[in-house]
C-alpha positions in Angstrom: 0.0 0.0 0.0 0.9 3.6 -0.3 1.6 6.0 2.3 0.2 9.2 1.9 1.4 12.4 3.2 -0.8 12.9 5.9 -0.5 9.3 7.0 3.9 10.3 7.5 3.0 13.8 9.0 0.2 11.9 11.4 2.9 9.1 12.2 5.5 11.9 12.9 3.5 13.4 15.4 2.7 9.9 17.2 6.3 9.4 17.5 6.8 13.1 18.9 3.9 12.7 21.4 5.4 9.7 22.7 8.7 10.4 23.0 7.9 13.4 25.0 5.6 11.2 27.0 8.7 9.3 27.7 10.7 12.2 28.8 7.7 13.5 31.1 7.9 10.1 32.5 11.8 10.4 33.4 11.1 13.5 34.7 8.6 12.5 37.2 10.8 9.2 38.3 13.7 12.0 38.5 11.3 13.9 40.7 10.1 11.3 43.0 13.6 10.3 43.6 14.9 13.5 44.4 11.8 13.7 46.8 13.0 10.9 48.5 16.8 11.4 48.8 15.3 14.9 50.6 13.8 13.5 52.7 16.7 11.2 54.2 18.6 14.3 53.9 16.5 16.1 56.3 16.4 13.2 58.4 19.9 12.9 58.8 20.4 16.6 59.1 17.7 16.8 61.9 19.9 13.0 64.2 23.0 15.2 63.3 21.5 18.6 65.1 20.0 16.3 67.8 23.7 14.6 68.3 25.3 18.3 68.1 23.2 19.2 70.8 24.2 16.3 73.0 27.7 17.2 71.8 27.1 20.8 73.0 25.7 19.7 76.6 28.2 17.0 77.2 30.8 19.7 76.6 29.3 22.0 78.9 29.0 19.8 81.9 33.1 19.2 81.6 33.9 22.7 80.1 35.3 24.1 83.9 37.3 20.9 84.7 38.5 21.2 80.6 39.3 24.8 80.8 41.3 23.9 84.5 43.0 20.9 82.9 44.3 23.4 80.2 46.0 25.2 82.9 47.3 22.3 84.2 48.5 20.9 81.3 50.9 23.4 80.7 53.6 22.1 82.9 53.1 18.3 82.4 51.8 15.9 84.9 54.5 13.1 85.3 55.8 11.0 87.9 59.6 12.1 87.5 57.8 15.9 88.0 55.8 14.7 91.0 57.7 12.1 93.0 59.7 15.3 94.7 56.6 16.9 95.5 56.0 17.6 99.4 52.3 16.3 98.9 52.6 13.8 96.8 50.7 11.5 99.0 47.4 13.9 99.0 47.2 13.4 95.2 47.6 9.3 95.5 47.3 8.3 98.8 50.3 6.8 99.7 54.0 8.2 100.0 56.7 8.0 96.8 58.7 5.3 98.8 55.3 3.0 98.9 54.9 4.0 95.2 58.1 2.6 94.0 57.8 -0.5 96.3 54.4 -1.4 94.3 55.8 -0.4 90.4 59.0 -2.9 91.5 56.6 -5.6 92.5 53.8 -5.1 89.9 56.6 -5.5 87.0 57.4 -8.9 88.2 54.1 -10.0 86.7 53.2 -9.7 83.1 50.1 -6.9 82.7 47.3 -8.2 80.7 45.6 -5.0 79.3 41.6 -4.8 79.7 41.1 -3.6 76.2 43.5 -6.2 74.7 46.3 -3.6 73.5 49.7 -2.6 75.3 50.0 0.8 76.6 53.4 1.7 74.7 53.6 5.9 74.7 52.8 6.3 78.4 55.2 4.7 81.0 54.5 2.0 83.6 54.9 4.9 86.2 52.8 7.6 84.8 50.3 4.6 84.4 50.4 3.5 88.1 49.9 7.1 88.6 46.7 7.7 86.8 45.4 4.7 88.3 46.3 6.5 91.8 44.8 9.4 91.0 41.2 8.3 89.9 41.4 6.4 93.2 42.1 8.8 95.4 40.8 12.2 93.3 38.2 10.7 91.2 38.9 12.6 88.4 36.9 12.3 85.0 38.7 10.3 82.7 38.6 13.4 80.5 40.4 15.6 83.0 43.2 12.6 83.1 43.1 12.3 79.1 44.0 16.1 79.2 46.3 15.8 82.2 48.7 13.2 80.5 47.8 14.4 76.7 46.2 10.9 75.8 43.0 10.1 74.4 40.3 9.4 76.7 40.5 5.5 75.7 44.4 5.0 76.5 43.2 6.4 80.0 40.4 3.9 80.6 42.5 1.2 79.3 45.4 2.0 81.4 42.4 2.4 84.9 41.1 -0.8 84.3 44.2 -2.9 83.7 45.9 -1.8 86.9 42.7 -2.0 89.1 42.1 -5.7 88.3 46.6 -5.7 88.6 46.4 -4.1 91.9 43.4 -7.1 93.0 45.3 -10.2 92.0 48.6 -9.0 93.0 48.3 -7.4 96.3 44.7 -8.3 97.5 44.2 -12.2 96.4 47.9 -13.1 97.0 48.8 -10.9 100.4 45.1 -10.4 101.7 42.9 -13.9 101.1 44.2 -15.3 105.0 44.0 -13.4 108.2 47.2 -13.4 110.1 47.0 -16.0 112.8 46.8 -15.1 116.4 50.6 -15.1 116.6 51.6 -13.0 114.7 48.8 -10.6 115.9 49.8 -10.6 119.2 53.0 -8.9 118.9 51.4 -5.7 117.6 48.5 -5.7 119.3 47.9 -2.0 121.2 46.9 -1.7 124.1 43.4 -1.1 124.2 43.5 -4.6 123.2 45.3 -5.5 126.9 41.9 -7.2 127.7 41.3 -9.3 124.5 44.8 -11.3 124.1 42.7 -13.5 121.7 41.1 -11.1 119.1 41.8 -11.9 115.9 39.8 -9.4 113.8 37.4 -6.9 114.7 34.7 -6.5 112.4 31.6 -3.8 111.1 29.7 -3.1 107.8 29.5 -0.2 105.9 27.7 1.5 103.2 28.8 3.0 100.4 26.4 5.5 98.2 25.8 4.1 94.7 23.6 5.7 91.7 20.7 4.2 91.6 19.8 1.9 88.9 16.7 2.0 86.2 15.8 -1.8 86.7 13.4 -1.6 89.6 14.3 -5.0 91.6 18.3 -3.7 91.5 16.9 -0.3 92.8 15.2 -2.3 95.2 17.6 -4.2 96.3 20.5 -1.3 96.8 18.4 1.0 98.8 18.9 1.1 102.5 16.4 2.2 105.1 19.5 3.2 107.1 21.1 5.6 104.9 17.6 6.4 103.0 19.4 5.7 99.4 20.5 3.7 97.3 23.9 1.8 98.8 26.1 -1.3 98.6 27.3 -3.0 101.8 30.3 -4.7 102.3 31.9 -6.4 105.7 35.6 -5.2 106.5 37.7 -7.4 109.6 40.9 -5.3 110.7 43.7 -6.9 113.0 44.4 -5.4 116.6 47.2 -3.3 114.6 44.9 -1.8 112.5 45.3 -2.8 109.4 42.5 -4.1 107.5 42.8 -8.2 106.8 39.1 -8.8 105.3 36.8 -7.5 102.7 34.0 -9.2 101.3 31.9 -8.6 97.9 29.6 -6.0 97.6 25.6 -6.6 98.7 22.5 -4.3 98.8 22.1 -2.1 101.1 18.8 -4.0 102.5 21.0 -7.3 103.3 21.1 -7.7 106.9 24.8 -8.0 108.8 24.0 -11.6 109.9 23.2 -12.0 106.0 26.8 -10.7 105.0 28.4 -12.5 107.2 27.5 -16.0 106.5 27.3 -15.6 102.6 31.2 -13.6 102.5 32.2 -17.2 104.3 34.3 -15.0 107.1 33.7 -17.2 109.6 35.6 -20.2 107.4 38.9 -18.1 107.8 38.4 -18.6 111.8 40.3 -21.1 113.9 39.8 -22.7 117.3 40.7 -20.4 120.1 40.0 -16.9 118.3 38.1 -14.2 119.3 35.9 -11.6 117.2 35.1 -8.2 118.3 31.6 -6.6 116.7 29.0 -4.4 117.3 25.8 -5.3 119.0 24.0 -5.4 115.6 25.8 -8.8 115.1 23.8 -11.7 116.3 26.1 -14.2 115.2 26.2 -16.5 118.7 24.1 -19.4 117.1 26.5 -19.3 114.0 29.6 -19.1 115.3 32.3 -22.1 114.6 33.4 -24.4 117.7 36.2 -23.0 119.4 35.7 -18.9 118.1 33.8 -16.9 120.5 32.1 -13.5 119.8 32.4 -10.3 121.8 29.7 -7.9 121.7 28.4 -4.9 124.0 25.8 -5.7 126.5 22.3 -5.1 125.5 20.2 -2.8 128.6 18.0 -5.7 129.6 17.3 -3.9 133.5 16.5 0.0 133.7 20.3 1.0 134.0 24.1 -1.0 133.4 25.9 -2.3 135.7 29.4 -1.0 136.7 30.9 -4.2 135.5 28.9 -3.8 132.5 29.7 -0.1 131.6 33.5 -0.5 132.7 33.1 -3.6 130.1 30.9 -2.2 127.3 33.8 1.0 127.4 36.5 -1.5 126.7 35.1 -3.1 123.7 33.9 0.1 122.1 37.5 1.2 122.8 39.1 -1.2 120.9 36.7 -2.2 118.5 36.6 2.1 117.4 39.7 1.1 115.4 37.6 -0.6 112.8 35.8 2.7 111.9 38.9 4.4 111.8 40.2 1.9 109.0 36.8 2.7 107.4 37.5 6.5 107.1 40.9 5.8 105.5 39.4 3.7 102.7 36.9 6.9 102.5 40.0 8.8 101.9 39.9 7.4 98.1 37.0 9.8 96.4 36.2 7.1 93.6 34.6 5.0 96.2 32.1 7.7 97.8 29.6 7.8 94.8 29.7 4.7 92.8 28.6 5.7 89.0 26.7 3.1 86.9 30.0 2.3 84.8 31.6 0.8 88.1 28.6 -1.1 89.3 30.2 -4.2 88.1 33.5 -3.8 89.7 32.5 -2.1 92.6 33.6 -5.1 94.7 37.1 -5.5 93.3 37.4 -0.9 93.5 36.5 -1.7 97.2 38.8 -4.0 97.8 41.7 -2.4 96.4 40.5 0.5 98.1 41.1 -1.9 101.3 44.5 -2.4 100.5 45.6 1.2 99.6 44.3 2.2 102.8 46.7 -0.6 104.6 49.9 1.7 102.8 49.3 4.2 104.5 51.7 5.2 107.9 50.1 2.8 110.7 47.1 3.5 111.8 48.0 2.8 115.8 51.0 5.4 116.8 51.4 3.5 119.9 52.8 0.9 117.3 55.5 3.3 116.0 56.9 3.8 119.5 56.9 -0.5 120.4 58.7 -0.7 117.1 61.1 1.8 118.1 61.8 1.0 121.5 62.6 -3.0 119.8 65.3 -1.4 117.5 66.5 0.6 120.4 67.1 -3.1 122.4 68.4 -4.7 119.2 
């Protein structure tokens, strides 16, 4: 058949129409896409605004202890700097003579980093040193990054590794037995004259703790006592002072008698020991064979007797000493408000706590001057 004119100039303008049909087509898919990357544009513009913000509030929490570190940071924080320092042991807690004793014996054993990497541009000094001073300062782990110009996770990775260090070295090998009774005697003051067979004096204590979001926790941490949240730990001492027993951590509702038994203190006891507590302790029915308990006398008439206020002095006399060991482990600020991020090793932090407090001058003075008066003979 023939094509006419018309029929070409008719066909022309199908093909025209359709290709711009086409092209209105790709410009609507265009469209729609553009739509969409928009919108995850603005999405992502709005999280990033949201995290900025965070950012921004985060930053102005720390920005005094930032702006104070600054300062500081101009003459470097370092143990070679510090060490001659006359107060060195308010910023760690024990004296520079302790402080090498403990860097000679912690290099004996290999250091197995919590975050799985080595520590290599800070040395193993300055790291025992930024251990000491979250313990006994509690600084932010910011302030320290800024302190020692490391990042904030060589800090927390250098914390960590020597807290669990100073636990297996010091606490689990010189700390798991009580001294026996003699070598207690020897050092034993003399507000003790009337109890030649105490072994360990013992009392509970709270320590605050932030309270957690899961409800049974909360409800197990808060104490009635203290009217907040708290965990509760029991802590023996020695005649001498020096503290010889901490247990793990508990809520602050767990009864004394509770702590006791489950810590397995009484297991460390021997025939022929005797344990000095407060009256809170009803531990007579649990006691082993052969370890007696002494406690204050309870008022059971109107008023004490002579015998039992000349006795119920004596005991409070030398069982005060157990508090005073209490108020040294105070002494390290990390321990007086336990943050979430520490909830899990709050029973090791304690317990090192226990044993930095031990490295500190003796707690009895009357100690000093037996110890002197020996040499003196010798």
């Amino acid at each position: 058949m023939e094509v006419t004119c018309d029929e070409c100039s008719q066909l022309k303008h199908r093909i025209e129409r359709l290709e711009e049909n086409r092209s209105l087509r790709s410009f609507r898919w265009e469209g729609h896409r553009l739509q969409k990357q928009n919108i995850l544009l603005k999405l992502r513009l709005a999280d990033s605004r949201k995290i900025s913000e965070r950012l921004k509030q985060s930053m102005s929490k720390t920005g005094k202890e930032l702006e104070e570190a600054k300062i500081l940071s101009k003459s470097i924080i370092r143990y070679n700097n510090l060490k001659g320092h006359k107060r060195f042991d308010r910023l760690t807690g024990i004296t520079v003579e302790t402080f090498d004793s403990l860097c000679q014996i912690l290099r004996r054993k290999p250091i197995m980093y919590e975050s799985g990497w080595k520590v290599k541009t800070v040395s193993f000094e300055d790291q025992v040193l930024v251990f000491l001073l979250k313990m006994r300062l509690n600084l932010t782990f910011d302030f320290l990054s800024i302190l020692f110009q490391k990042n904030r996770g060589t800090i927390t990775n250098v914390f960590y590794t020597f807290l669990y260090s100073f636990y297996y070295t010091f606490y689990q090998d010189v700390m798991d037995v009580i001294p026996s009774l003699n070598k207690v005697r020897p050092s034993c003051p003399d507000s003790f004259k009337n109890f030649s067979n105490c072994r360990t004096v013992i009392d509970c204590d709270e320590f605050f703790v932030e309270p957690s979001k899961i409800l049974s926790v909360k409800c197990a941490t808060y104490s009635n006592y203290k009217n907040r949240n708290t965990f509760k730990i029991l802590i023996a001492i020695a005649p001498n002072g020096s503290i010889v027993f901490v247990s793990d951590c508990y809520g602050g509702s767990t009864s004394d008698k509770c702590i006791v038994l489950h810590s397995k203190f009484l297991d460390k006891l021997e025939i022929g020991d005797m344990v000095l507590a407060d009256k809170g302790f009803l531990l007579h029915d649990v006691m082993p064979d052969g370890v007696s308990l002494v406690t204050p006398d309870y008022l059971v008439n109107e008023q004490f007797t002579v015998q039992q206020v000349n006795r119920n002095k004596q005991i409070s006399s030398a069982r005060v000493h157990v508090e005073r060991a209490i108020q040294r482990m105070r002494v390290f600020r990390i321990i007086s408000l336990l943050p979430p991020y520490l909830r899990v090793r709050s029973s090791v932090l304690l317990k090192v706590a226990g044993f930095l407090a031990n490295c500190m001058p003796p707690l009895m003075q009357e100690n000093i001057g037996k110890q002197r008066r020996k040499r003196k003979k010798l």
